[in-house]
PALUM-797737 format. One line per field, with one value per residue (C-alpha): residue in one letter; residue number from 1; x, y, z. Coordinates in Angstrom, 1 decimal, padded with zeros to 4 digits, always signed. Layout:
residues N
rest c(a	...)
nr c(NUM	...)
x c(X	...)
y c(Y	...)
z c(Z	...)
//
This chain:
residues 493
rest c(x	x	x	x	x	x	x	x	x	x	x	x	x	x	x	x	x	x	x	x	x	x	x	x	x	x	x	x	x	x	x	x	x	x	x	x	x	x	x	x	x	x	x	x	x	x	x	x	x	x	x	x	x	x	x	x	x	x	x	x	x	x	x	x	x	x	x	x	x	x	x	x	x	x	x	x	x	x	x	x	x	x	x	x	x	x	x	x	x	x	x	x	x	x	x	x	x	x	x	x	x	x	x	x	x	x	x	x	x	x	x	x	x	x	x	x	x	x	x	x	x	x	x	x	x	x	x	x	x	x	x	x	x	x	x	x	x	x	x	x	x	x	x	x	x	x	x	x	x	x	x	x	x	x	x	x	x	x	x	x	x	x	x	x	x	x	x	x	x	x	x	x	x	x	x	x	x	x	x	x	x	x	x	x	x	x	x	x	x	x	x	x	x	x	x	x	x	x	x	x	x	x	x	x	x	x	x	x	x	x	x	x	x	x	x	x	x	x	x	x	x	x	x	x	x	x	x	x	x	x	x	x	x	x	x	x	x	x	x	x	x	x	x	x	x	x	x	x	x	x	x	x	x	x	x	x	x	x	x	x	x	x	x	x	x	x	x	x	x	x	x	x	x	x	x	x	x	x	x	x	x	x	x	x	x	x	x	x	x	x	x	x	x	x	x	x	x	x	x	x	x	x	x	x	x	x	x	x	x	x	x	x	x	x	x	x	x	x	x	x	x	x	x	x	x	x	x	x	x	x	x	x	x	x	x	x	x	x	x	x	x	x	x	x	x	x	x	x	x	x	x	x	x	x	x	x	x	x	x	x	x	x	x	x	x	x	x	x	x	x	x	x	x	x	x	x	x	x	x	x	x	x	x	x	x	x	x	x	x	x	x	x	x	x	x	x	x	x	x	x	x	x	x	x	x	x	x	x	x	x	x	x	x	x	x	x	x	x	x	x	x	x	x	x	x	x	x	x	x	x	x	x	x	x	x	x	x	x	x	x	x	x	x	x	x	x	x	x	x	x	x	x	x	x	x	x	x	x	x	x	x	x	x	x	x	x	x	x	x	x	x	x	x	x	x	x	x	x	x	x	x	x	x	x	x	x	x	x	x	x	x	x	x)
nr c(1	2	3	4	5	6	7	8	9	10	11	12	13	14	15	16	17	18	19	20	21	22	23	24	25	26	27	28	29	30	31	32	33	34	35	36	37	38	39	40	41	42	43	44	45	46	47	48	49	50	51	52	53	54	55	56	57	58	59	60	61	62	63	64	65	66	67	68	69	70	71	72	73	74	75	76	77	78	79	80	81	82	83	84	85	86	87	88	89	90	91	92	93	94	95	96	97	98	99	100	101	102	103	104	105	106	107	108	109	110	111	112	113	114	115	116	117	118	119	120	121	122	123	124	125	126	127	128	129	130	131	132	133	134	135	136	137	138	139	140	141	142	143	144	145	146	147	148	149	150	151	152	153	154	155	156	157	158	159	160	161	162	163	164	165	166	167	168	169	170	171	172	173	174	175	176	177	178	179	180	181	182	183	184	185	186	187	188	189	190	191	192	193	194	195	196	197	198	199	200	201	202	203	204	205	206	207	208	209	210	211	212	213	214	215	216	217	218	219	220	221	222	223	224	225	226	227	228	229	230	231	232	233	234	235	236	237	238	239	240	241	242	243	244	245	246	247	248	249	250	251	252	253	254	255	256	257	258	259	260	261	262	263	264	265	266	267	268	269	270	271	272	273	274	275	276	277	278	279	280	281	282	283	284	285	286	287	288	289	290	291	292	293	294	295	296	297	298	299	300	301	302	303	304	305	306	307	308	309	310	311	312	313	314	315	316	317	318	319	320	321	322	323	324	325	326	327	328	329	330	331	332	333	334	335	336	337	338	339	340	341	342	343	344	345	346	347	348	349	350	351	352	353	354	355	356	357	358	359	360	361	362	363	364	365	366	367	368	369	370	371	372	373	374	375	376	377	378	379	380	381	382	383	384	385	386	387	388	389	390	391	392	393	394	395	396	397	398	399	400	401	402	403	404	405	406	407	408	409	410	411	412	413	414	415	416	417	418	419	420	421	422	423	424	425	426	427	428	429	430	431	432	433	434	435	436	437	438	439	440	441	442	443	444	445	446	447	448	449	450	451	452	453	454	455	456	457	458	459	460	461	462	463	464	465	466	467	468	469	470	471	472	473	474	475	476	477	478	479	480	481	482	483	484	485	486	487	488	489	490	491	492	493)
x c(-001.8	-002.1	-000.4	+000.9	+004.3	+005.5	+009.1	+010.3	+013.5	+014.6	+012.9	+016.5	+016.7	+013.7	+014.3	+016.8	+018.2	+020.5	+023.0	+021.4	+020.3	+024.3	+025.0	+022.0	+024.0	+027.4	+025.8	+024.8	+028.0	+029.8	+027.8	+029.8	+032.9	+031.4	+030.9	+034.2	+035.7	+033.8	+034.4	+038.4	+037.0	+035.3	+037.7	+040.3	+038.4	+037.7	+041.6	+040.9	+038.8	+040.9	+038.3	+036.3	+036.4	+034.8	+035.1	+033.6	+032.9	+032.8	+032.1	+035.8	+037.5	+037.4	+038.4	+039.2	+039.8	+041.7	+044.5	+046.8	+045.9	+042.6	+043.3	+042.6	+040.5	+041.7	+042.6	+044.5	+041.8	+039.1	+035.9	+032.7	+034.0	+037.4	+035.5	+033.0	+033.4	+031.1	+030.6	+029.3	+028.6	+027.9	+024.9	+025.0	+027.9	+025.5	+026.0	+029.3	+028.1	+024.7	+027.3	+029.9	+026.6	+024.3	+026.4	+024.3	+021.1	+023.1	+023.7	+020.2	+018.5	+020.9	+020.4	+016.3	+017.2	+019.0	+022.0	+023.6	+023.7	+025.1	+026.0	+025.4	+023.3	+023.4	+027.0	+027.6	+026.3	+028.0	+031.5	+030.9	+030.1	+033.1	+034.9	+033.1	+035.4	+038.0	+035.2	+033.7	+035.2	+032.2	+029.5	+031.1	+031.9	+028.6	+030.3	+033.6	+032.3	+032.0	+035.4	+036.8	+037.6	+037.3	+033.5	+033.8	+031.3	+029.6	+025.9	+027.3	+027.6	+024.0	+022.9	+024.8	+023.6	+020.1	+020.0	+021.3	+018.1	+016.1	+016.2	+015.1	+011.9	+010.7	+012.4	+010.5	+007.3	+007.3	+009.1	+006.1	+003.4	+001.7	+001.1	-002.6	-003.8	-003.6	+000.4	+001.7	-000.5	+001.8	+005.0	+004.0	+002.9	-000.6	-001.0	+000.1	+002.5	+004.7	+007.6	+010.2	+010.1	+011.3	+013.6	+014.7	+017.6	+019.1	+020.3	+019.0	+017.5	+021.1	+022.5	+023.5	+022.0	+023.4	+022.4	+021.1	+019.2	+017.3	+016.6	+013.8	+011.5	+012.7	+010.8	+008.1	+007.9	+004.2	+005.7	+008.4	+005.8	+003.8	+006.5	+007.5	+004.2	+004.2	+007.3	+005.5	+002.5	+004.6	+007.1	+003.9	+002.7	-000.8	-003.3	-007.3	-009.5	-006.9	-008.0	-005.1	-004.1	-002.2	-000.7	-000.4	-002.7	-001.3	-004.0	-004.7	-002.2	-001.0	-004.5	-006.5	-003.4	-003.2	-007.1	-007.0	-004.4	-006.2	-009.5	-008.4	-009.9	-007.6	-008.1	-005.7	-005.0	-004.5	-004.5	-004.9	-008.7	-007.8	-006.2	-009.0	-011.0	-009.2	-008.7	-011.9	-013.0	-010.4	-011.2	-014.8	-013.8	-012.2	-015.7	-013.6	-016.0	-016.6	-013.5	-011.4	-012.0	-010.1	-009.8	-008.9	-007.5	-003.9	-002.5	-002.1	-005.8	-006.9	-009.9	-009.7	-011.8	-009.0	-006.7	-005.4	-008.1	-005.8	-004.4	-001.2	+000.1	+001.8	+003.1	+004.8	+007.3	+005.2	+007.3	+009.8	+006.5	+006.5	+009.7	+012.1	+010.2	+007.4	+009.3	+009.0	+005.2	+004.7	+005.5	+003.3	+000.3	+001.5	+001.8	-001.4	-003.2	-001.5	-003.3	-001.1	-000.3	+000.0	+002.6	+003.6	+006.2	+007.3	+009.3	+011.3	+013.8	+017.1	+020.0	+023.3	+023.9	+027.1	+025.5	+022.5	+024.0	+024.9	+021.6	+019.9	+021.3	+020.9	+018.1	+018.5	+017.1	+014.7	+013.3	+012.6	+011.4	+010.0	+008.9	+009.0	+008.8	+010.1	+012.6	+015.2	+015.7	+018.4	+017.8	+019.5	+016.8	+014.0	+014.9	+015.4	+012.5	+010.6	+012.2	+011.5	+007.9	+006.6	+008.2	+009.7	+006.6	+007.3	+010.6	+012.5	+012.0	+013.1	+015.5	+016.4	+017.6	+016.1	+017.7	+019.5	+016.4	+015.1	+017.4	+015.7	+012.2	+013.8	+014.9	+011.7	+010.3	+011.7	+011.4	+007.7	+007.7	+009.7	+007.7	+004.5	+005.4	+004.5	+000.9	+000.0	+001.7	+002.2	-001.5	-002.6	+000.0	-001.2	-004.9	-004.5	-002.0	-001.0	+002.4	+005.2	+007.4	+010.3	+008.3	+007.2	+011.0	+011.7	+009.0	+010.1	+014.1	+013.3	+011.2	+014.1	+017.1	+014.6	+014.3	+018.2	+019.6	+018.0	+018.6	+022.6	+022.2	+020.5	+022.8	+025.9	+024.0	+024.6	+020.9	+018.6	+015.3	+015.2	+012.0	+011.7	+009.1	+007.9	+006.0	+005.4	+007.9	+006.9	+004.9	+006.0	+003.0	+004.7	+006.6	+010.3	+010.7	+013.0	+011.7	+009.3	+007.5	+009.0	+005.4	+003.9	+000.2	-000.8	-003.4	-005.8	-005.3)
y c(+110.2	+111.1	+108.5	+110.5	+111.6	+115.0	+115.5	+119.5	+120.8	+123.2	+126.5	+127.7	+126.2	+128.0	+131.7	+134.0	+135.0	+133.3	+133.2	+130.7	+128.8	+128.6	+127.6	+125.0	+123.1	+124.0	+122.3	+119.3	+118.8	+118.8	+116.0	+113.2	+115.5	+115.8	+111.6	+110.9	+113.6	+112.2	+108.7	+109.7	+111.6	+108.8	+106.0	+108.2	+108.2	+104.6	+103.9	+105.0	+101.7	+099.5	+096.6	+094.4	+093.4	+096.0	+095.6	+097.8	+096.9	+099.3	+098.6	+099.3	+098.6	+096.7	+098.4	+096.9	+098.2	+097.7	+098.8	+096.8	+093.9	+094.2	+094.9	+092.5	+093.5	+095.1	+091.8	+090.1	+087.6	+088.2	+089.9	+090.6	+093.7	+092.2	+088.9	+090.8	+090.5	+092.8	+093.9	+096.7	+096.8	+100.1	+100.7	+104.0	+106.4	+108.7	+106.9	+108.9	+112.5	+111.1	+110.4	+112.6	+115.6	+114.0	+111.5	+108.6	+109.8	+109.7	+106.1	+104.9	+106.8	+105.2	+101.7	+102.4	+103.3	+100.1	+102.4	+099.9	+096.4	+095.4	+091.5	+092.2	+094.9	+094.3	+093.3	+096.6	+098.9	+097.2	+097.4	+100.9	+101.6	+099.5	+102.4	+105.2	+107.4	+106.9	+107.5	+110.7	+113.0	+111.2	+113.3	+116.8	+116.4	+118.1	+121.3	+120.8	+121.1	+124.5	+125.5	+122.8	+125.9	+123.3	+123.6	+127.4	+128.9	+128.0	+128.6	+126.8	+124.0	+124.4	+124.0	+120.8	+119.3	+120.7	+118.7	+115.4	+116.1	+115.8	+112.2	+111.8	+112.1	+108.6	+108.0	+110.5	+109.5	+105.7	+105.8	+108.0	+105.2	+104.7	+100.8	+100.3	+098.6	+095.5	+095.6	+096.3	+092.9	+091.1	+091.9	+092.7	+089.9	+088.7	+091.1	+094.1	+095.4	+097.7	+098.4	+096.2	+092.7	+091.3	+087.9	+085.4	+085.4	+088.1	+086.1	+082.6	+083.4	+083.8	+080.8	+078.6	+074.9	+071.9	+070.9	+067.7	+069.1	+072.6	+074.6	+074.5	+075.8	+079.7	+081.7	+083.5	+087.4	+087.2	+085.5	+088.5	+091.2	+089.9	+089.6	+093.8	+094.2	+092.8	+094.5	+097.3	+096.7	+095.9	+098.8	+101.3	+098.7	+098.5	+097.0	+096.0	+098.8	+101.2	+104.0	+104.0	+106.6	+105.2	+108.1	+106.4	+103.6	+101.6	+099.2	+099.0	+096.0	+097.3	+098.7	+095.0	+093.2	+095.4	+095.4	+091.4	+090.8	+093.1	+094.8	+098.1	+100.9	+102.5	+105.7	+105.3	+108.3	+108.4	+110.6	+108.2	+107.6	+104.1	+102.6	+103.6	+101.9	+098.8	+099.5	+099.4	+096.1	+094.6	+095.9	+094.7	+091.8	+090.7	+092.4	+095.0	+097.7	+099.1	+099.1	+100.2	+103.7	+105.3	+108.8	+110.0	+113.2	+115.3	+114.5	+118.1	+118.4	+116.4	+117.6	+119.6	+117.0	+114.7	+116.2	+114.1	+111.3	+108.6	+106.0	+105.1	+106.5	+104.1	+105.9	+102.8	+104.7	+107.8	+110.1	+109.7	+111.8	+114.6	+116.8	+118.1	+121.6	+119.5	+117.4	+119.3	+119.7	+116.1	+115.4	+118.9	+116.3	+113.6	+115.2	+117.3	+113.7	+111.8	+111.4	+112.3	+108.6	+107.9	+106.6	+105.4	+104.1	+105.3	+103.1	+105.2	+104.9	+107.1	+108.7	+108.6	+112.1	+112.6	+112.4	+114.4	+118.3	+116.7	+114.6	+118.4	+119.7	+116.7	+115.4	+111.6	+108.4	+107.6	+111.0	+111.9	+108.3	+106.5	+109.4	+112.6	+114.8	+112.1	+113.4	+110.4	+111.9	+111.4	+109.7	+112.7	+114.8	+112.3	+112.4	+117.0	+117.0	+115.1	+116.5	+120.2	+119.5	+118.6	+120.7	+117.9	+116.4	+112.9	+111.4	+108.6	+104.7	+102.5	+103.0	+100.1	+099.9	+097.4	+098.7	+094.9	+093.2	+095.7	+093.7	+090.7	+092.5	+094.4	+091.0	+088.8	+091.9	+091.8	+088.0	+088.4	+091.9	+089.8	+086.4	+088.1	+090.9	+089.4	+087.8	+090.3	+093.9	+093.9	+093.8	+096.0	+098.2	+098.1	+098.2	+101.5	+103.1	+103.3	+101.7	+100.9	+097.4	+100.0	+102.5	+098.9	+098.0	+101.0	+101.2	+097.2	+098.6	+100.9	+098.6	+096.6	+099.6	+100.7	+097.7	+096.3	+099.9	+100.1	+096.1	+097.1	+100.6	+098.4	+095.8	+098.0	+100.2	+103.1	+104.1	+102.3	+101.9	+102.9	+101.9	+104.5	+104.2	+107.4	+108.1	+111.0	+111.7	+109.7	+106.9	+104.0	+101.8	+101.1	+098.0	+097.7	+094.2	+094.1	+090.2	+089.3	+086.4	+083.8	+082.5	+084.7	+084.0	+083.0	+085.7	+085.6	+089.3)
z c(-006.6	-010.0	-012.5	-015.4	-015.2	-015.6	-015.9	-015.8	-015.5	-012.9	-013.5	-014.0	-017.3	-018.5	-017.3	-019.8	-023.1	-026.0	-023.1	-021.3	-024.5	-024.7	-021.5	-021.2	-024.7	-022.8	-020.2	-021.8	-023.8	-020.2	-018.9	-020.3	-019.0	-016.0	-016.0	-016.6	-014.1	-011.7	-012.1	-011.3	-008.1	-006.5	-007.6	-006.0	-002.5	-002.9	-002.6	+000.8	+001.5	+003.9	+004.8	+003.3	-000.5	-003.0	-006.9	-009.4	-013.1	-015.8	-019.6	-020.3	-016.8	-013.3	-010.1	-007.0	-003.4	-001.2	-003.4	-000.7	+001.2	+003.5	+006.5	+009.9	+012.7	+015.9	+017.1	+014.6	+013.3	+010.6	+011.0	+009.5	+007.2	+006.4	+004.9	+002.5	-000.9	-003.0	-006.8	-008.2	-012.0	-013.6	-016.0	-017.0	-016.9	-015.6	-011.7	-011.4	-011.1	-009.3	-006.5	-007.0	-006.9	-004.3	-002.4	-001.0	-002.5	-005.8	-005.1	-004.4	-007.2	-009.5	-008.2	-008.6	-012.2	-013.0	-013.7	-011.0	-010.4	-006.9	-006.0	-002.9	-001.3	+002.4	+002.3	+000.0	+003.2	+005.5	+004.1	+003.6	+006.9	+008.7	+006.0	+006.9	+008.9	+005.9	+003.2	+005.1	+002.5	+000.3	+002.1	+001.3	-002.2	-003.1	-001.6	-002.9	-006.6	-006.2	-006.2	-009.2	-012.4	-014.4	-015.0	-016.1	-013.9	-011.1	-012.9	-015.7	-013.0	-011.2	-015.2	-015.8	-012.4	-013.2	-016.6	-014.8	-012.3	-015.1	-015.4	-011.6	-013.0	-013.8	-010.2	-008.2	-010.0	-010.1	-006.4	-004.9	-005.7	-002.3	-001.1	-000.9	+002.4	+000.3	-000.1	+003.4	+004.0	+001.2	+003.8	+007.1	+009.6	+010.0	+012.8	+009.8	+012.8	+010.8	+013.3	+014.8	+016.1	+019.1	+017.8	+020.4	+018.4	+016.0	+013.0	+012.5	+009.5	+008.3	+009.1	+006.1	+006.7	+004.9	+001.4	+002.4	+006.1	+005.3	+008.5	+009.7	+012.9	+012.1	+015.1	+013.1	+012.3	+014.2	+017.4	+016.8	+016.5	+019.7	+021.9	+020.4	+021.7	+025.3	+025.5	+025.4	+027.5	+030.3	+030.3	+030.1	+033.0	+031.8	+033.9	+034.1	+034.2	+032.8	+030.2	+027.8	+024.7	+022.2	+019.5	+016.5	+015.6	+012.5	+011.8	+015.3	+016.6	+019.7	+020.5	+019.9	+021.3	+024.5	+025.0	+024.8	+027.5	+029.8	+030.3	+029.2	+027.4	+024.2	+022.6	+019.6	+017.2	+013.5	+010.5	+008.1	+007.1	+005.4	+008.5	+010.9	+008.7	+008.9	+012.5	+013.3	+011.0	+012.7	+016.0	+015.6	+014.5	+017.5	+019.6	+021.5	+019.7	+023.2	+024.5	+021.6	+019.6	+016.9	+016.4	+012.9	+015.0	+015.0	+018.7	+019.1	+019.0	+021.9	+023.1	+026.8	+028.2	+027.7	+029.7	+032.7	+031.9	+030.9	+033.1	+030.4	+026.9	+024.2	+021.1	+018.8	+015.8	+015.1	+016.8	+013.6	+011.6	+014.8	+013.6	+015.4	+016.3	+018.0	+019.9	+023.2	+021.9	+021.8	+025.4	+026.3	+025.1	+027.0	+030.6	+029.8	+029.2	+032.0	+035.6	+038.5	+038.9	+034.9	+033.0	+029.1	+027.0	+023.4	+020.9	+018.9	+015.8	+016.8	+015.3	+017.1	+018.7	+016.6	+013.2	+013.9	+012.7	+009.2	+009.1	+009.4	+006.6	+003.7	+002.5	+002.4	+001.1	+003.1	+004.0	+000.1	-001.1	+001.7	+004.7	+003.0	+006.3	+008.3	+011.3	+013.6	+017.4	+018.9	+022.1	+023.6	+022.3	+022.9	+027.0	+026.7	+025.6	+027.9	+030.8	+029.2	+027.4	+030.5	+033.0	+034.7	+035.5	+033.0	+034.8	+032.6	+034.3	+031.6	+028.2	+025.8	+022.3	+020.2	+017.4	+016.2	+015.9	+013.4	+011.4	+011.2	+010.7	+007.6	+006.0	+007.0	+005.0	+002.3	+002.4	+002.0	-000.2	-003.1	-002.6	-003.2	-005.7	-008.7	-006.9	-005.0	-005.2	-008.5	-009.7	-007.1	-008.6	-011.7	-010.7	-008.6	-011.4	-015.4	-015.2	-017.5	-017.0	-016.1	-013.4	-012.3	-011.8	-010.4	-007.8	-006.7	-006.3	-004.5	-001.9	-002.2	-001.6	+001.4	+003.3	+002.3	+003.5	+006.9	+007.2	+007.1	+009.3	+012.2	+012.1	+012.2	+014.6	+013.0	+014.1	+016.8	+018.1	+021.5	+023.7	+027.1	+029.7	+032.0	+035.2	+037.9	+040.3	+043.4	+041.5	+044.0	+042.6	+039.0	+039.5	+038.7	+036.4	+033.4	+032.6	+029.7	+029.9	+027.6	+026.6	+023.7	+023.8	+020.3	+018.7	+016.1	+014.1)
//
């Protein structure tokens, strides 16, 4: 990626007459209108806030919400939302109409801008979400703007929004930087599994220790990762001997762990030339040369040959990259690769059913800054399309959400993704692009909003992780066990 940054205006702003030269200065002489309109919108909705603690500092005012006393949980005693107590301190005037205009997205793009300070980032999400159903009116004010007169026109509108995108530039460019090889290793676990763990338990980390005893003997993220793993070699019941095709290869964890524990074969996929490269260091490293291959090849292009030659499938979170419109292609490849006696297991990030028509229509956080093309099933959708891809030939065996322990594996993330910023990802930053201190800060909140955000949508399972294991109809060989083994075989990686 190219490191110079080019910031253009919508094309908009460049097309036309004198009449446009006047709106574009109307335009600009309505954005600090348009700040402080929008600043009496939102703090309106926020009235609506009825848990939790939320207070919001301006350079000339404090709001705070509730406007009455918070209200208890359903049974009378106080619960997570009611005991949060977050503070918001604006920057930049500019926040307002990022959020009034583009909602959530508004909010993150401020916060990577530093037009936003927030206490409290986790606790911010969270209290938001216990409000959502009286904060939905949030999501459509994008829409409602189009009918306020007090704009003039509604070109003189797109303008003034145009103009405020203009200074998304510095955002879109420092927030695009790719991580090198060398800075997923600064936050992932040794094993550079980048998906969720498997926790014994979902929120040690967060326990609060006494001054004078600091805890201690916190179950590690690579114990976490390993047990993710097993999890999945058992539900895709892998055996000796078995020729397995894994969609989706990382940098080849599941592949060398799965290959270990039994005398398998793996064909694992990828289309990324850097991690088949590490892949296979890795793979040779650990002398499973022969019995592991990567494929830097589209899973839609398996060759014919291929076709029912595999024994098992494993796909771990790539199906989030297939879309929507290949979803029933997806499982096409499956059953075409299958034997008559195969079976697999996909782990999958999910969006409830209810929020998936609005979640096709916006363009969020995530799916701009972090996956750009990036698409959440539904676990509805993931099951259709399994029956209907393969024609009824894949039957479901197994569903589980391990969405809650995604939790954990965001915060031991970011654990490790701000202990080794300025040591490690910071100079490889710098060494792979030209980069001012502020692109630098932006890039790092970013990191920061990603992993924070997704931290609070797991653990208010708002979205999930669900893991579902397949066969043939009539496969009475695959055994029916829900246990894991409580032993996690230690792994060099």
């Amino acid at each position: 990626m190219s490191s110079t940054i080019d910031i253009v205006a919508s094309p908009s702003l460049h097309k036309g007459n004198a009449s446009n030269s006047l709106l574009r200065r109307a335009a600009r002489a309505a954005l600090g209108s348009l700040d402080s309109f929008s600043e009496s919108m939102i703090i309106s909705l926020l009235g609506r806030i009825s848990r939790g603690q939320l207070r919001i500092v301006t350079p000339t005012k404090t709001y705070n919400f509730p406007l009455e006393n918070p209200q208890p949980s359903a049974n009378g005693t106080s619960d997570d939302a009611s005991s949060m107590h977050v503070t918001v301190t604006v920057r930049n005037n500019a926040f307002w109409t990022r959020v009034l205009t583009t909602s959530d997205l508004g909010f993150a793009e401020a916060y990577m801008l530093s037009e936003i300070d927030v206490d409290d980032l986790s606790a911010f999400f969270k209290l938001f979400m216990y409000n959502r159903d009286e904060l939905e009116p949030v999501s459509t004010l994008k829409s409602l703007l189009s009918y306020i007169p007090t704009f003039g026109s509604r070109k003189l509108l797109d303008l003034t929004v145009s103009l405020a995108n203009v200074s998304n530039g510095k955002a879109n460019v420092s927030a695009h930087y790719n991580l090198s090889n060398r800075m997923f290793e600064a936050f992932l676990s040794r094993d550079r599994t980048y998906s969720c763990g498997l926790f014994e338990t979902l929120d040690e980390d967060l326990i609060q220790p006494p001054k004078d005893k600091p805890l201690r003997g916190l179950e590690s993220l690579e114990k976490a990762q390993l047990r993710k793993l097993r999890l999945n070699v058992i539900k895709a019941n892998i055996r000796d001997g078995d020729r397995v095709l894994e969609v989706g290869s990382g940098w080849g964890s599941f592949s060398i762990y799965a290959a270990t524990l039994y005398k398998c074969t793996v064909d694992t996929l990828t289309l990324s030339e850097e991690q088949a490269a590490v892949a296979r260091e890795r793979i040779a490293r650990a002398g499973l040369q022969d019995r592991v291959r990567v494929h830097v090849l589209d899973y839609r292009n398996i060759p014919a040959e291929w076709n029912g030659q595999f024994d098992r499938f494993v796909s771990i979170e790539m199906m989030e990259h297939v879309g929507a419109e290949y979803m029933e292609t997806f499982w096409q490849v499956v059953d075409r690769a299958l034997k008559k006696d195969g079976a697999g297991c996909v782990e999958v990030i999910t969006l409830p059913e209810a929020q998936m028509s609005r979640y096709l229509k916006d363009v969020d956080f995530i799916r701009k800054y972090i996956f750009p093309g990036g698409f959440l099933p539904s676990a509805n959708m993931l099951l259709n399309t399994l029956n209907s891809g393969s024609q009824s030939r894949l039957i479901v065996n197994y569903v589980s959400n391990i969405g809650p322990h995604y939790a954990r594996t965001l915060r031991e993330w970011q654990r490790k993704f701000l202990a080794n910023f300025d040591s490690v990802i910071l100079p490889q930053l710098q060494e792979q692009y030209s980069v001012s201190n502020e692109e630098v800060e932006t890039f790092k909140r970013k990191w920061v909003y990603y992993f924070t955000f997704c931290e609070a949508l797991f653990a208010t399972r708002s979205i999930g992780c669900h893991v579902i294991s397949f066969t043939r109809e009539g496969n009475v060989e695959l055994p029916c066990d829900v246990r894991l083994e409580e032993e996690i075989e230690e792994m060099s990686f």
